[in-house]
C-alpha positions in Angstrom: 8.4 -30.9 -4.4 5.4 -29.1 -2.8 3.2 -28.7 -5.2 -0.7 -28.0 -5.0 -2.6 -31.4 -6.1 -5.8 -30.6 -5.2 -8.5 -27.7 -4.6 -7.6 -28.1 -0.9 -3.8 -28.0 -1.2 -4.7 -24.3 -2.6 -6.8 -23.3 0.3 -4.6 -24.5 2.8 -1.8 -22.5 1.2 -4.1 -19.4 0.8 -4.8 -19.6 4.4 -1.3 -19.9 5.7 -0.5 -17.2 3.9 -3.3 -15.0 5.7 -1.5 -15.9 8.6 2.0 -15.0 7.1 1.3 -12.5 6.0 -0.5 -11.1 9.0 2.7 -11.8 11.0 4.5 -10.2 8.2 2.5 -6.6 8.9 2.4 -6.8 12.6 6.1 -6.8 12.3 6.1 -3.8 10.2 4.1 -1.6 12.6 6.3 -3.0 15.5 9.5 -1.3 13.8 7.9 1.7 12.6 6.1 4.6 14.1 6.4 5.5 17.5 7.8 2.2 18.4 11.1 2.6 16.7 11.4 6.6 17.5 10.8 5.3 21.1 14.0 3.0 20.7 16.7 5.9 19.1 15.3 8.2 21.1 16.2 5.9 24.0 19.3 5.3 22.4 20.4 9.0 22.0 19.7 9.2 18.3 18.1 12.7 17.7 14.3 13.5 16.2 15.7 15.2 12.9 17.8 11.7 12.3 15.0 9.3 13.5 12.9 11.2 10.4 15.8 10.6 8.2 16.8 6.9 9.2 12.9 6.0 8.5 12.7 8.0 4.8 16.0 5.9 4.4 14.4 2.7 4.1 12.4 3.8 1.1 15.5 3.2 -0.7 16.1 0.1 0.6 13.2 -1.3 -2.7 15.6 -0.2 -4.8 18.0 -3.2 -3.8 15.2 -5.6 -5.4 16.0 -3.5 -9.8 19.7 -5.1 -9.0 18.6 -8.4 -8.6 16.4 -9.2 -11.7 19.1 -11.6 -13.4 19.1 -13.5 -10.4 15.1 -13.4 -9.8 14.6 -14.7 -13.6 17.1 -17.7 -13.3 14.8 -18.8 -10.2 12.7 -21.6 -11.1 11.1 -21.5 -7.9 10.4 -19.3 -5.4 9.7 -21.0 -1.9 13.4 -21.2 -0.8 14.1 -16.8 -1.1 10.7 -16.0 0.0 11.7 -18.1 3.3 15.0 -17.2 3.4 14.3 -13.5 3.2 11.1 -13.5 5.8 13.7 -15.3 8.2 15.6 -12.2 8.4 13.2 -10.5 10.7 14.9 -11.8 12.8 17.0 -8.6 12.8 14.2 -6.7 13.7 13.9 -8.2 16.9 17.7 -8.1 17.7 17.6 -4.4 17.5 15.7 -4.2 20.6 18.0 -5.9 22.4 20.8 -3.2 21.7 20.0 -1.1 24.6 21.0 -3.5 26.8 24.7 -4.0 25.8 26.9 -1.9 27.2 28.6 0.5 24.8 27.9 4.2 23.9 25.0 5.5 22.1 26.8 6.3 19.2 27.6 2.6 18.5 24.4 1.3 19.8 22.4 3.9 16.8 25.1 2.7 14.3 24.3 -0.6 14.7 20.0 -0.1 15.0 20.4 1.7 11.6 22.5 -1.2 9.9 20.7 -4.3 11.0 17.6 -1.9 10.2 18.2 -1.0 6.7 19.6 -4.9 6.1 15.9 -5.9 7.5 14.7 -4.0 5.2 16.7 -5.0 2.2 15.9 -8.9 2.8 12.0 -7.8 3.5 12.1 -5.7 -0.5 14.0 -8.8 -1.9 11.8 -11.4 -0.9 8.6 -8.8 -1.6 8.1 -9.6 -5.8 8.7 -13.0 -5.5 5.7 -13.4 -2.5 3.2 -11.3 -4.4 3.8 -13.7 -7.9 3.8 -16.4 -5.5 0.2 -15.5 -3.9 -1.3 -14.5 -7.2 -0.5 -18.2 -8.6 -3.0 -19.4 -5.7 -5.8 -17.3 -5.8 -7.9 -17.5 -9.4 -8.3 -14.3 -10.8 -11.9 -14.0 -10.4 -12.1 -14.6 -6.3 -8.7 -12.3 -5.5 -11.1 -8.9 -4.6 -12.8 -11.2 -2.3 -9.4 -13.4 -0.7 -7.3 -9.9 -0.7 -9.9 -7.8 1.2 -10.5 -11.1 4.1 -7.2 -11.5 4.3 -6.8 -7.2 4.5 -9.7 -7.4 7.7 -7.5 -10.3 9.5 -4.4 -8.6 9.6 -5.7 -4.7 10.3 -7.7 -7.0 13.9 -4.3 -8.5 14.4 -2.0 -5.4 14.0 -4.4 -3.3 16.0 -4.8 -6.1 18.3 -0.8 -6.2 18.9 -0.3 -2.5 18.6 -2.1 -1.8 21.3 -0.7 -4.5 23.9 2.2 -3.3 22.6 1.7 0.5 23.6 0.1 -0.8 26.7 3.6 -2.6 27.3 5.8 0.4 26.2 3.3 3.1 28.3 3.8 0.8 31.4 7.9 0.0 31.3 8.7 4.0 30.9 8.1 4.6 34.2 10.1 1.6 35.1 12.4 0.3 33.2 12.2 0.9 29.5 14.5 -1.5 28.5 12.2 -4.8 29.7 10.1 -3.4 27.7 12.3 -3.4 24.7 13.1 -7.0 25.6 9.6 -7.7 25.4 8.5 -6.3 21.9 12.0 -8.1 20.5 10.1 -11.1 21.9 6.9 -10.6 20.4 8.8 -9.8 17.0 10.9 -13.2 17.5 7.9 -15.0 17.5 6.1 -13.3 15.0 8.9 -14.1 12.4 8.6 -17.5 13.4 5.2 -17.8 12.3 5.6 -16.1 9.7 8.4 -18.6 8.7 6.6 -21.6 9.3 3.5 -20.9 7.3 5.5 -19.9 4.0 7.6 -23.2 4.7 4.2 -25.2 4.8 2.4 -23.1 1.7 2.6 -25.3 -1.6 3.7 -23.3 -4.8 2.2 -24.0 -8.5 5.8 -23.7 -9.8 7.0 -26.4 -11.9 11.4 -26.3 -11.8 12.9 -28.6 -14.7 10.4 -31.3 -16.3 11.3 -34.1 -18.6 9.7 -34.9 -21.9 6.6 -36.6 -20.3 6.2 -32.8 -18.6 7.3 -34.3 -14.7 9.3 -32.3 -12.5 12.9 -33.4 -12.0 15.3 -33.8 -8.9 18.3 -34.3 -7.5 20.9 -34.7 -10.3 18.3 -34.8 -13.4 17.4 -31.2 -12.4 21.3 -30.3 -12.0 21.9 -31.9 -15.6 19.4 -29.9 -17.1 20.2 -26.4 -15.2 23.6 -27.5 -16.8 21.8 -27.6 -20.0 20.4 -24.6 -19.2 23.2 -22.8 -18.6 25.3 -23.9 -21.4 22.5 -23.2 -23.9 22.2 -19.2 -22.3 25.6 -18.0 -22.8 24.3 -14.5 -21.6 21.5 -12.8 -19.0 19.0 -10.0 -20.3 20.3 -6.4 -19.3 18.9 -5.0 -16.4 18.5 -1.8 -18.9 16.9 -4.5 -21.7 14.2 -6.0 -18.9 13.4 -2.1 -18.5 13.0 -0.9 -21.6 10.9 -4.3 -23.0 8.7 -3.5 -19.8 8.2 0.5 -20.7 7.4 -0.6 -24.3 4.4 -2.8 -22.9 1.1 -0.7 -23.2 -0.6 -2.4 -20.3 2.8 -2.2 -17.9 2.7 2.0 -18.5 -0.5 2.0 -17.3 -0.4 0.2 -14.7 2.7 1.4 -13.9 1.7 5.5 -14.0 -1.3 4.8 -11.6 1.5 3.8 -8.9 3.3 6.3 -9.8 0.9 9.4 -9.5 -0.7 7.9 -6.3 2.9 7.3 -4.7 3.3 11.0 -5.7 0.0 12.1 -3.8 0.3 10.0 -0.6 4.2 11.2 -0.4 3.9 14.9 -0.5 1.5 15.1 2.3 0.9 11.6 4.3 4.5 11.5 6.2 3.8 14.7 7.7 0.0 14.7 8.9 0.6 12.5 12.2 3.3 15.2 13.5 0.2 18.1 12.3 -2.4 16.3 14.6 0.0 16.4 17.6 1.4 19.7 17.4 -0.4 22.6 15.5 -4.0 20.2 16.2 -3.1 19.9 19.3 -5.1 16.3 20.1 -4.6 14.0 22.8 -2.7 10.7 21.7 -6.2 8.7 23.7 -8.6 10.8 21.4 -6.0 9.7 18.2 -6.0 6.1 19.1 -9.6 5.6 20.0 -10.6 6.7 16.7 -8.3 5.0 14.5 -9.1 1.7 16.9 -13.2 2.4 15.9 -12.3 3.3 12.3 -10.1 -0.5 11.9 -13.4 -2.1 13.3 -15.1 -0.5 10.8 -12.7 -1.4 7.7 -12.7 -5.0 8.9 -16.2 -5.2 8.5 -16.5 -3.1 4.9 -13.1 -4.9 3.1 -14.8 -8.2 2.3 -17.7 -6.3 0.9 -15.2 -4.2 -0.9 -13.4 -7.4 -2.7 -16.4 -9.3 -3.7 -17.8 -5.7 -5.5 -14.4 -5.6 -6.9 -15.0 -9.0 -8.3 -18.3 -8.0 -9.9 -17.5 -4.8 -11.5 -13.8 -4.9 -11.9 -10.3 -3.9 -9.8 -9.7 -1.0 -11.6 -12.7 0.5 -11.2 -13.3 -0.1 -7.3 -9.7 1.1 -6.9 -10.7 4.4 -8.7 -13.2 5.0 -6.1 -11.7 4.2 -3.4 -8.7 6.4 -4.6 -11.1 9.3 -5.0 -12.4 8.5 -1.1 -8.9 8.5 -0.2 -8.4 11.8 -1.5 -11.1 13.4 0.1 -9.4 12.2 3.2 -6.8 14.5 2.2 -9.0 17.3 1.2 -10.9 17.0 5.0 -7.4 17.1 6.7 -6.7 20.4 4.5 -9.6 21.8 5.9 -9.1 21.1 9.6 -7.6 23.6 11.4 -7.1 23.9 15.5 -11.2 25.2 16.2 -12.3 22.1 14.0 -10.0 19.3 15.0 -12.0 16.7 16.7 -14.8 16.6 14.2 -12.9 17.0 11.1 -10.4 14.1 12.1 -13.3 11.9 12.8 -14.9 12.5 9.6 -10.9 12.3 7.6 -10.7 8.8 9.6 -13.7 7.3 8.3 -12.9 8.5 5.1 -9.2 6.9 5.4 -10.7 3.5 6.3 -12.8 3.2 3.8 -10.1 4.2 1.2 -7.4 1.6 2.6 -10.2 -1.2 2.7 -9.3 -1.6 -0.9 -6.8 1.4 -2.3 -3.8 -1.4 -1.3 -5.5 -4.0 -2.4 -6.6 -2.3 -5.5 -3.5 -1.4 -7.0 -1.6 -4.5 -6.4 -5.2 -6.5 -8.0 -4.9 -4.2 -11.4 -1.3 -5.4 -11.5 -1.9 -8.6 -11.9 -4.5 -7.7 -14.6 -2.4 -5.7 -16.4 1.3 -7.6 -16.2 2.0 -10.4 -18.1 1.7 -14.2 -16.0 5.1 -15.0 -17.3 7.1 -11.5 -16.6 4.9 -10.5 -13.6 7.3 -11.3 -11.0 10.2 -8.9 -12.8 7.9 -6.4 -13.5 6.6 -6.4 -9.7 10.6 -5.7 -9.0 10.6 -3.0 -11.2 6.9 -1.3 -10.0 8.3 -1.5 -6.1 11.8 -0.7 -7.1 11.2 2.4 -9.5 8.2 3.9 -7.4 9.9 3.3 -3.8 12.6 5.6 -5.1 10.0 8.0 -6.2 8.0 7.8 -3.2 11.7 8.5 -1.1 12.2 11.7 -2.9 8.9 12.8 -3.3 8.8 12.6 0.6 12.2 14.9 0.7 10.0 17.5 -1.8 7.4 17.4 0.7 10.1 18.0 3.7 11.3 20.9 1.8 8.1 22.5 1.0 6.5 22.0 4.8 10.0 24.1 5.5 9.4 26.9 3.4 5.6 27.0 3.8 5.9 27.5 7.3 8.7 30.2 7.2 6.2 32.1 5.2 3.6 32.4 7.7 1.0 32.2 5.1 -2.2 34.4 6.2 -5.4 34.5 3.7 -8.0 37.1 4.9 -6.4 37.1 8.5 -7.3 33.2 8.5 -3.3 31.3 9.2 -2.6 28.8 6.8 -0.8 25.6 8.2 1.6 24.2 5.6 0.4 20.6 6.2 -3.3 21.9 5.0 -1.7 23.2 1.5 0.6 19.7 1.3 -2.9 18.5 1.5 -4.4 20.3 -1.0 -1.8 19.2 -3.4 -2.4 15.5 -2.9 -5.8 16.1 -3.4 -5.5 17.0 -6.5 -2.8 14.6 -7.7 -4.9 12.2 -6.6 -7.8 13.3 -8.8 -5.6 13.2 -12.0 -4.6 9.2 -10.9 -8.7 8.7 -10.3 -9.0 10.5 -13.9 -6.2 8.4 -15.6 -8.0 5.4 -14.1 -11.2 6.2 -15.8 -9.7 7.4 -19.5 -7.1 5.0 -19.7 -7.7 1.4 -17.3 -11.2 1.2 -17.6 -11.4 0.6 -20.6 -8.2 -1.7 -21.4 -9.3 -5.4 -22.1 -7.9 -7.8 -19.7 -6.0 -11.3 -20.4 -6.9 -13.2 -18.1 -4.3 -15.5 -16.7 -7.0 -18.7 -16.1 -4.0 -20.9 -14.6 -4.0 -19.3 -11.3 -5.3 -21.1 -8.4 -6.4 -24.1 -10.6 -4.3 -27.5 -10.6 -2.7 -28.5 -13.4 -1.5 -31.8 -12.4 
């Protein structure tokens, strides 16, 4: 029965979800990246199947295409977002498996279930937060909510990441597993905020009404989900929802730009942070420093990002930030071992300012381009059908760094690194999303969706 009355029931709800979602990311980070390599490692889980486990999760959005009969039958949307952000919980119970005493084979068996079951619950819930977000915000002020909510979680999560490293770096020489025990802590409690601020967010959904347009409870709203029920003999194919969406103009748009950039960031992203450490050879202090200087500096651009994204349009910011974001690629293609340290300083700046708004971007065109009342299924389908892409464009990628450096490629007695062509190649995919943008989004006239973060009570 939480629903928005007034102006201020939307802001308070826009600004625990700041907070939730905040939580939300710092979590991420916490059981990704060197973090969890640092717990299978310690668990006797080898590098090649650390790499694999963490491509596996990819598939884990494809979990949420299953689900669309159930999602549509939802009238609201509080109860699974909550549910699902509960489960978390998981994450920080995996760090507590090093402490029971069993063999390492059983200790990585159960990491990589509870893992991939995070991970399931996190994609479900996913959809049904974003439609949930975009009913708060009104269409015309989410460049500038998106990119301050963007600059409080990248303080937060470098904030925590690096109290978190300063935990991990301190407890290896000790004892690692306190310091396990510790980031299971931090992740504990960071569900639990992120719990409690969904449960206190109000949501603009309105379940079963009666003829004067009120919203029923108790056993008026079972008697008319009865009703319901009994009128709808049968659910909409999953393969029906598909092709309805596919034969949508605006979705194929919307839904190719995802596609191309998942395609781009894939083939050459996963395998850039191994490049700097090995072939690059920098220091992991010179690494951090920099991307700690470059978050400062894409906390303080994001806002001005949104509201320029208000003025002149979300598709057409996100094209240019997409085009910065490519050039990122392009610099890393060009840095080799006697250019490093400049060359990832000027591909970091370049990086920040592309994720200031390249997230934000293609999540706001969207919402321009799907339709208010299918947008949460055709979210599932965008996160479901381009998370599977983005899994096996990632395997491509694997394949092609493998055969790229068993070539040994040498151009006028200059060595060619195979991360500098993957490079290359998602510089120029991402110049044909930056293209499609232009032709195809630009020009598109939006519907706006006017009932978003207005009451209509």
């Amino acid at each position: 029965m939480a629903l928005p009355e007034s102006k201020m029931d939307y802001k308070k709800s826009r600004i625990n979800y700041t907070a939730a979602d905040t939580a939300a990311q710092t979590i991420a980070q916490l059981v990704g990246g060197t973090f969890l390599a640092s717990l299978m490692s310690y668990s006797g889980i080898s590098d090649a199947n650390i790499g694999i486990i963490s491509s596996l999760v990819s598939l884990a959005a494809l979990s949420q295409i299953f689900l669309i009969n159930f999602f549509k039958r939802l009238k609201k949307y509080k109860f699974l977002v909550c549910f699902t952000s509960l489960q978390r919980i998981l994450f920080s119970i995996i760090y507590l498996i090093p402490l029971l005493a069993i063999n390492d084979t059983v200790k990585g068996a159960m990491i990589v279930v509870l893992y991939f079951l995070g991970q399931i619950f996190v994609q479900i819930g996913t959809p049904a937060s974003q439609d949930w977000i975009a009913s708060l915000v009104p269409s015309r002020l989410r460049g500038k909510y998106f990119s301050i909510k963007d600059s409080v979680a990248v303080f937060v999560v470098s904030t925590t990441m690096l109290l978190a490293g300063m935990i991990l770096d301190y407890f290896t020489e000790r004892n690692l597993e306190i310091g396990f025990i510790l980031i299971g802590t931090m992740i504990f409690i960071l569900t639990m905020i992120n719990f409690i601020c969904l449960s206190n967010m109000h949501e603009p959904r309105l379940s079963y009404v009666n003829e004067q347009g009120k919203e029923m409870h108790g056993r008026l709203a079972k008697k008319a989900k009865q009703n319901e029920v009994a009128a709808t003999h049968k659910n909409q194919s999953i393969w029906q929802e598909l092709k309805d969406a596919f034969g949508n103009r605006k979705f194929r748009k919307a839904f190719i730009v995802q596609c191309i950039y998942n395609f781009g960031f894939y083939i050459c992203t996963p395998f850039n942070a191994s490049y700097q450490i090995k072939e690059l050879a920098l220091p992991y202090t010179f690494i951090m420093f920099i991307a700690f200087i470059a978050n400062l500096y894409r906390i303080y651009i994001s806002p001005k990002m949104g509201r320029l994204a208000d003025r002149i349009g979300m598709a057409r910011m996100l094209r240019y930030t997409l085009f910065c974001l490519g050039l990122n690629f392009l610099a890393t293609a060009l840095t080799v071992p006697g250019n490093a340290y400049p060359m990832t300083i000027l591909s970091t700046i370049l990086s920040s300012t592309a994720w200031s708004f390249v997230g934000i971007g293609l999540f706001g065109v969207q919402l321009d381009f799907y339709k208010s009342d299918k947008r949460m299924i055709w979210l599932t389908i965008t996160s479901s059908l381009s998370g599977i892409l983005g899994f096996f464009v990632s395997i491509l990628g694997g394949v092609l760094l493998d055969l790229l450096q068993k070539a040994n490629i040498n151009i006028m007695g200059i060595h060619i690194y195979a991360q500098q062509v993957l490079n290359l190649v998602g510089f120029i995919i991402l110049l044909a999303d930056v293209y499609y943008i232009h032709c195809h989004m630009e020009t598109e006239k939006l519907d706006t969706n006017r009932s978003d973060g207005r009451v209509n009570i």
